[in-house]
C-alpha positions as CSV (number, residue, x, y, z in Angstrom):
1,X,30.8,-74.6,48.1
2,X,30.1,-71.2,46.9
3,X,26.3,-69.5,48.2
4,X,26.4,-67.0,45.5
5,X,23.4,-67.7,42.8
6,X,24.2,-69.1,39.6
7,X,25.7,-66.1,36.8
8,X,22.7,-66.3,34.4
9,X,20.3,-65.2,37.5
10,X,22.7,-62.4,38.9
11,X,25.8,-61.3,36.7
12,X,27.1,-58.7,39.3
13,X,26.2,-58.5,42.9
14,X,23.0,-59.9,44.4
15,X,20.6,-57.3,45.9
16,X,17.6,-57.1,48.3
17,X,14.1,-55.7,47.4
18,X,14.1,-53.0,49.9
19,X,18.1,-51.9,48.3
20,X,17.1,-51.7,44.9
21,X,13.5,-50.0,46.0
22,X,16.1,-47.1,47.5
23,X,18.4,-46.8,44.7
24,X,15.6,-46.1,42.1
25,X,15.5,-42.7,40.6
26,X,12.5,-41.8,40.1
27,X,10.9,-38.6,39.2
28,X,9.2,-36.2,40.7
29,X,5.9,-37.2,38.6
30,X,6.7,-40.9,39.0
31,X,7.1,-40.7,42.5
32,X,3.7,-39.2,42.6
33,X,2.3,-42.4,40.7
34,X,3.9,-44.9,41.9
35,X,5.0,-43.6,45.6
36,X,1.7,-45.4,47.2
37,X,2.8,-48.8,45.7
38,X,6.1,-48.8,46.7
39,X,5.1,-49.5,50.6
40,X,3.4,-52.5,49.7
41,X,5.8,-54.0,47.5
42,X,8.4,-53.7,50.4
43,X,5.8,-54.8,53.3
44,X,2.8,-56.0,52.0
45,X,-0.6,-55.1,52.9
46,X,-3.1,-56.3,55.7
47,X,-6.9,-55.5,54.6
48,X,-9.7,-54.6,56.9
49,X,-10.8,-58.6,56.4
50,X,-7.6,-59.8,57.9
51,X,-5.7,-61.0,54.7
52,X,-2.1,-60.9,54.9
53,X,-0.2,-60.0,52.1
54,X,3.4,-60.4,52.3
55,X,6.0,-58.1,51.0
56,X,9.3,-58.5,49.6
57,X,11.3,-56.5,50.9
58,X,13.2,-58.4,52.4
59,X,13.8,-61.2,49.7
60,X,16.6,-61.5,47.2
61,X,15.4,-59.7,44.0
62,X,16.5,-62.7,42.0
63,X,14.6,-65.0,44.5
64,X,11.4,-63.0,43.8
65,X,8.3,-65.4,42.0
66,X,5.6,-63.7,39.3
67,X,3.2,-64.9,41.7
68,X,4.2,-62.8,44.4
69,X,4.0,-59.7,42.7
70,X,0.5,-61.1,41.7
71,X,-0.7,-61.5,44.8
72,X,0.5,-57.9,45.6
73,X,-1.4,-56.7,42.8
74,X,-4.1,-58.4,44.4
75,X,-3.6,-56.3,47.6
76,X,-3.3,-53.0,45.3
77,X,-6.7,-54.0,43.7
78,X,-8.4,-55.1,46.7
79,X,-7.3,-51.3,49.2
80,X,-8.8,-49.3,45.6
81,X,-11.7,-50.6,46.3
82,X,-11.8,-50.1,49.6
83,X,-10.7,-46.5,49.6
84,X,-13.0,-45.9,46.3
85,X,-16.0,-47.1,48.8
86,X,-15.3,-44.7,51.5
87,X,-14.9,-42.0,49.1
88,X,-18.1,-42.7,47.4
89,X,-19.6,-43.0,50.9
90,X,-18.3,-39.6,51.6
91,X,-19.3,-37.9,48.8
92,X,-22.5,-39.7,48.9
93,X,-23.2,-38.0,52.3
94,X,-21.8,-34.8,51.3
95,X,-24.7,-34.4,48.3
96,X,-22.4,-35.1,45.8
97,X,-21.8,-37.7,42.6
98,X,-20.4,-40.7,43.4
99,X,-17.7,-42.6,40.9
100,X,-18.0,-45.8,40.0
101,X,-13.9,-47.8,40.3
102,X,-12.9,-51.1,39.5
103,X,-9.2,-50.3,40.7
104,X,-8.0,-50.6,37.1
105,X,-6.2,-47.6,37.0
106,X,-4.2,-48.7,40.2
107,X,-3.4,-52.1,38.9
108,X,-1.9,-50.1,36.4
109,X,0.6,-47.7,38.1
110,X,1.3,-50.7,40.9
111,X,2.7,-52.8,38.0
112,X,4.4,-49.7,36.4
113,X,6.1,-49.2,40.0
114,X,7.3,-52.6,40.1
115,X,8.8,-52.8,37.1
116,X,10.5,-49.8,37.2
117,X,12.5,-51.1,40.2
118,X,13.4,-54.6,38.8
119,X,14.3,-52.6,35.8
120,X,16.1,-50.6,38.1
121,X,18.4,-54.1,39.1
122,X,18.2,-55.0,35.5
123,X,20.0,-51.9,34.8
124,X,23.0,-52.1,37.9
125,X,23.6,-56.0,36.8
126,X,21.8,-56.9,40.4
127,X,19.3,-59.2,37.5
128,X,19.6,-61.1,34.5
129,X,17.1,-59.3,32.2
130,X,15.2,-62.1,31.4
131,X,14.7,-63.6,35.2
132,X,13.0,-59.8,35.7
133,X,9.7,-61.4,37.6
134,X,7.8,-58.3,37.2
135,X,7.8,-58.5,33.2
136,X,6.1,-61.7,33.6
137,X,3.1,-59.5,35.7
138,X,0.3,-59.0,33.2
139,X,-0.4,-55.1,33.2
140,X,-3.7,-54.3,32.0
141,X,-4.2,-51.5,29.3
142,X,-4.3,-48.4,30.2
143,X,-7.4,-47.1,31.9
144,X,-9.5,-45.2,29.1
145,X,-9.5,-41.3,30.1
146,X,-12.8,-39.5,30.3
147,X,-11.0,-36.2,29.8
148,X,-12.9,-34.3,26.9
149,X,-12.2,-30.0,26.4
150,X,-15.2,-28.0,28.1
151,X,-17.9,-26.7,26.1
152,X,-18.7,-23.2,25.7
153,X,-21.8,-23.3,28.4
154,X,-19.3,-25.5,30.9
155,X,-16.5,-22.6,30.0
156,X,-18.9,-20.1,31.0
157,X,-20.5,-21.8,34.3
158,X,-16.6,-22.0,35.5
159,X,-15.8,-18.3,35.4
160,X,-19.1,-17.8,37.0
161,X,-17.6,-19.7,40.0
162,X,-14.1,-18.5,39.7
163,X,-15.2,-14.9,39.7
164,X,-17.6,-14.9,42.0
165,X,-16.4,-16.6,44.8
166,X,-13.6,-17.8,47.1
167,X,-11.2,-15.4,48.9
168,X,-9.1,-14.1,46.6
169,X,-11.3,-14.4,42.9
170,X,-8.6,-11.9,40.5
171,X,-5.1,-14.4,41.5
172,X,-8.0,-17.6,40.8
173,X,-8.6,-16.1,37.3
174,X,-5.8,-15.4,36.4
175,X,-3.8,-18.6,37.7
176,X,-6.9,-20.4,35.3
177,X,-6.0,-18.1,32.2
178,X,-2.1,-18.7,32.6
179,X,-2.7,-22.8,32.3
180,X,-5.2,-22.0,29.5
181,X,-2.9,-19.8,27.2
182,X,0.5,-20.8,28.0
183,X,-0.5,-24.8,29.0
184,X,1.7,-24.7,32.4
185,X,1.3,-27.4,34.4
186,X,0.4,-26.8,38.4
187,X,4.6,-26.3,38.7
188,X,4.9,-24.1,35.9
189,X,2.3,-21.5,37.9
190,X,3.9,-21.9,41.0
191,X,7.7,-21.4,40.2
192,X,7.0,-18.5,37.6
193,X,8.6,-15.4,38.8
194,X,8.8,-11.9,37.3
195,X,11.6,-12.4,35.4
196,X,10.8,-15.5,34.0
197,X,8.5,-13.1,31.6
198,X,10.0,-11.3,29.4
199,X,8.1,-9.6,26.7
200,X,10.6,-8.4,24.1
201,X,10.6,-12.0,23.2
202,X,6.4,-13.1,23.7
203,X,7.6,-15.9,26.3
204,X,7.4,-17.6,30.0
205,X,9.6,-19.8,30.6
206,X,8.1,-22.4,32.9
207,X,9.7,-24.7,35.6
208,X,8.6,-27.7,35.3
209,X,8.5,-31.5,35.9
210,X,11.5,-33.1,36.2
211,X,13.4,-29.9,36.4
212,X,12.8,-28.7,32.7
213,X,13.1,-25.5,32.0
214,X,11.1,-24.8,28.6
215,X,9.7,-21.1,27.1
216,X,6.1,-20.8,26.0
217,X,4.5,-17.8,23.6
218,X,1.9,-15.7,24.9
219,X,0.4,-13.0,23.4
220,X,1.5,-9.2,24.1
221,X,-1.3,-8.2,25.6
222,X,-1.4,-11.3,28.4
223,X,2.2,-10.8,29.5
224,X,1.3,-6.9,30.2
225,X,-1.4,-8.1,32.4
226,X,0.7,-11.0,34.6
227,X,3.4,-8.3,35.0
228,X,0.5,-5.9,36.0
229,X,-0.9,-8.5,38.4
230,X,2.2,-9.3,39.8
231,X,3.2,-5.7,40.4
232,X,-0.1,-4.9,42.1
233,X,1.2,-7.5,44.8
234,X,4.4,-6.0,45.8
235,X,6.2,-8.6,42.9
236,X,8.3,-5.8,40.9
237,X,12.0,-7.5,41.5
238,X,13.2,-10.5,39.0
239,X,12.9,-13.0,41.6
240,X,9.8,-12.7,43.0
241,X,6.8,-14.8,42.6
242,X,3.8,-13.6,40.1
243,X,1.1,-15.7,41.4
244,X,1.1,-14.7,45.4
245,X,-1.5,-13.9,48.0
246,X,-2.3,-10.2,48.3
247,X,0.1,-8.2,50.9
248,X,0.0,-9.1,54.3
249,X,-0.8,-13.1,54.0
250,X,1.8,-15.4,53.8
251,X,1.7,-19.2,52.0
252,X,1.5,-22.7,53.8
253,X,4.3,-23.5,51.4
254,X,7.7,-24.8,53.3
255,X,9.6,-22.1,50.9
256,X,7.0,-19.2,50.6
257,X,6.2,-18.3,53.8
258,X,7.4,-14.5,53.6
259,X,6.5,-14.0,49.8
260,X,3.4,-15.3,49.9
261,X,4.0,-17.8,46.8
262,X,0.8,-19.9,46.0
263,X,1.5,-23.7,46.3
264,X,-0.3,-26.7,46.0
265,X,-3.1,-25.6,48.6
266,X,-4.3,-23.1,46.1
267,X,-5.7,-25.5,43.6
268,X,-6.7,-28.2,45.6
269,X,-8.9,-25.1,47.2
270,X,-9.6,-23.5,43.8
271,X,-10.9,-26.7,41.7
272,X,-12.2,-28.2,45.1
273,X,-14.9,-24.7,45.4
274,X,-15.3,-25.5,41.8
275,X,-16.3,-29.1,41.9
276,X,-18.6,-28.2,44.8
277,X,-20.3,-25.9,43.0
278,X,-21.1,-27.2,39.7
279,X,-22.2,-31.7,39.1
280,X,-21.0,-31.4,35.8
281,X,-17.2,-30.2,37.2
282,X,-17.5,-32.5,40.1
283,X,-18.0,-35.5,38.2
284,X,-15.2,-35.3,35.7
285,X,-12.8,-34.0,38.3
286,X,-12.4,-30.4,36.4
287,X,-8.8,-29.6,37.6
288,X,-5.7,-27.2,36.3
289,X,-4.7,-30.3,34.0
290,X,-8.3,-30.5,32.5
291,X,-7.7,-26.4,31.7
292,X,-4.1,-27.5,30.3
293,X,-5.7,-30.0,27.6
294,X,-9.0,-27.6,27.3
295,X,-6.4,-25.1,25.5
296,X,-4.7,-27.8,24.1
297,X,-8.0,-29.1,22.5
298,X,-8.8,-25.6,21.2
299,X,-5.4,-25.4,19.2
300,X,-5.6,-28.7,17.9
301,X,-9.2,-28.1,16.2
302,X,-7.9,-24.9,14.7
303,X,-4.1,-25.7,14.3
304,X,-3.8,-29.4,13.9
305,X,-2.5,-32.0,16.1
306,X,1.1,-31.0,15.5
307,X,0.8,-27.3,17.0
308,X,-1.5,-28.5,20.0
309,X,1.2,-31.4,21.3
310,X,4.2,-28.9,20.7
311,X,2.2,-26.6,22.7
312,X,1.8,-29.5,25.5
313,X,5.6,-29.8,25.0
314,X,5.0,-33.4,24.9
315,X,8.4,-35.4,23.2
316,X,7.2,-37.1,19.8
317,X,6.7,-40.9,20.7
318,X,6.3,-41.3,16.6
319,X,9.0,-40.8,13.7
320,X,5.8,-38.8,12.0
321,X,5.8,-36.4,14.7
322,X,9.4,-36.0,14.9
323,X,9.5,-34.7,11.7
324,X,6.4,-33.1,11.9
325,X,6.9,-31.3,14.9
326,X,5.5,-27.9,15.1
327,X,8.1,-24.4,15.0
328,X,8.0,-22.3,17.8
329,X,7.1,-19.4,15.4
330,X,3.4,-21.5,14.3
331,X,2.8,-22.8,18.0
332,X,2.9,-18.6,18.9
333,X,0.6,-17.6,15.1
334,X,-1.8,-20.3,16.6
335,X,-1.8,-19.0,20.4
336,X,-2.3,-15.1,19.2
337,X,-4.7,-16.6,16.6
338,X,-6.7,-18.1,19.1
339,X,-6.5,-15.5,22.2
340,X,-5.9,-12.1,20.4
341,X,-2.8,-10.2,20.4
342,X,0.4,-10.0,18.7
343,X,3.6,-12.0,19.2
344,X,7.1,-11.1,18.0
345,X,7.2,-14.6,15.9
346,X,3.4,-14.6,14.3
């Protein structure tokens, strides 16, 4: 008598969890989201109250009940609020705001992590499609977001702090005006090198997430001044970094430590001095992605909705804004319109 399941539950070979969790692709932004949820998927969870919750890990994906992955949700709800606790606590003692959780916006991304591995088996024929237990796990909407572009006094209050403080204020500046003008995200400052810049055409071309490799206008006068910023740091050859430490310190960075490239540290230190500093920053979590959709606020008000999400570089989601997309020549009229300058295409 044959063990193998029936074909409408598994139409190739039968998997475990903890196999199909490691033969998921996932992105470098997606395993930023959803790496924390994968753990407990696989092994479950064990709260500070003594509840066991079991993980799957070690289960047949096609054995796998909807009511497990609720009660692992359950697990993801209950260590949010946990953790959100301690870091109100914290911040609490620290003179600072606290923020108010109800683990929504993990709920969210735990669910989003487990489908994306059951769709994962879907995919490789480890799962019939519609015996996929995660599609059957009720994801709640998406958490509303509280980001809004700063106003002109909030603006103003930041570059007091930027300026007039930290370590190194002129690379702090200028890292903030690159995500303002050009809209890189935090990879896009830390891979640009010197010749990534290249002003006979007004662009940058950014590294980005999930390895894109995309150009962005800037005006004239701005790509003078990185070149000029980078040279004033020993940066004059193609490959080296524009946004390093000043001679003589070297990076944390596992791949910086003789140029002096700025990595993640920089920001969390930068936006962390700035939080500190002002209640307003601290309680909306003012970060280099609050800059990026700051400038892309400002286009959109002046350019329309079209020029701001080409600027973004976001893919349409909508046949409208497919064939309404924005031309590179109006995304670089709208950022010389709004900075100043000239650009080759306005």
């Amino acid at each position: 008598m044959s063990t193998q399941p029936p074909a409408y539950l598994v139409p190739g070979t039968p998997i475990r969890v903890a196999d199909m969790v490691a033969g998921t692709k996932l992105s470098e932004g997606e395993k930023a989201t959803y790496g924390s949820y994968l753990p407990i998927l696989l092994n479950g969870w064990t709260s500070p109250t003594g509840r066991n919750y079991e993980g799957v890990g070690h289960r047949w994906a096609h054995e796998v009940l909807p009511s497990q992955l609720d009660t692992l949700v359950e697990a993801v709800l209950e260590r949010a609020l946990i953790t959100s606790a301690i870091r109100d606590q914290n911040r609490e003692e620290a003179g600072r705001a606290t923020k108010e959780s109800k683990g929504e916006s993990a709920v969210y991304n735990a669910v989003g992590a487990f489908r994306k591995v059951f769709a994962s088996g879907v995919r490789d024929r480890h799962l019939a499609k519609g015996f996929d237990p995660s599609q059957e796990v009720k994801k709640p909407s998406r958490p509303a977001s509280a980001r809004r572009p700063l106003t002109g006094d909030q603006l103003q209050e930041m570059w007091g702090v930027v300026l007039n403080g930290g370590n190194d204020p002129d690379l702090d500046a200028m890292m903030c005006n690159f995500i303002i003008i050009t809209g890189a995200r935090r990879e896009g400052v830390i891979n640009l090198n010197v010749r990534d810049i290249v002003g006979a055409t007004g662009m940058v071309w950014l590294d980005e997430k999930n390895d894109e490799r995309v150009e962005q206008p800037a005006p004239g006068w701005f790509l003078r001044q990185l070149l000029s910023f980078a040279a004033s740091r020993g940066s004059v050859r193609p490959g080296d970094p524009v946004f390093r430490y000043k001679p003589g310190r070297r990076s944390g960075g596992p791949n910086s430590q003789v140029l002096g490239r700025v990595g993640d540290s920089r920001f969390h230190t930068l936006f962390s001095r700035i939080q500190a500093s002002l209640e307003w920053a601290d309680q909306v979590g003012l970060s280099a992605h609050t800059l990026r959709h700051h400038g892309s606020a400002l286009l959109s008000r002046q350019n329309g909705l079209h020029v701001s999400e080409a600027w973004l570089r976001h893919k349409p989601d909508k046949l409208s804004m497919l064939y309404g997309q924005a031309t590179p020549a109006e995304v670089a009229a709208a950022v010389v319109e709004l900075h100043g300058g000239t650009h080759p295409l306005a």
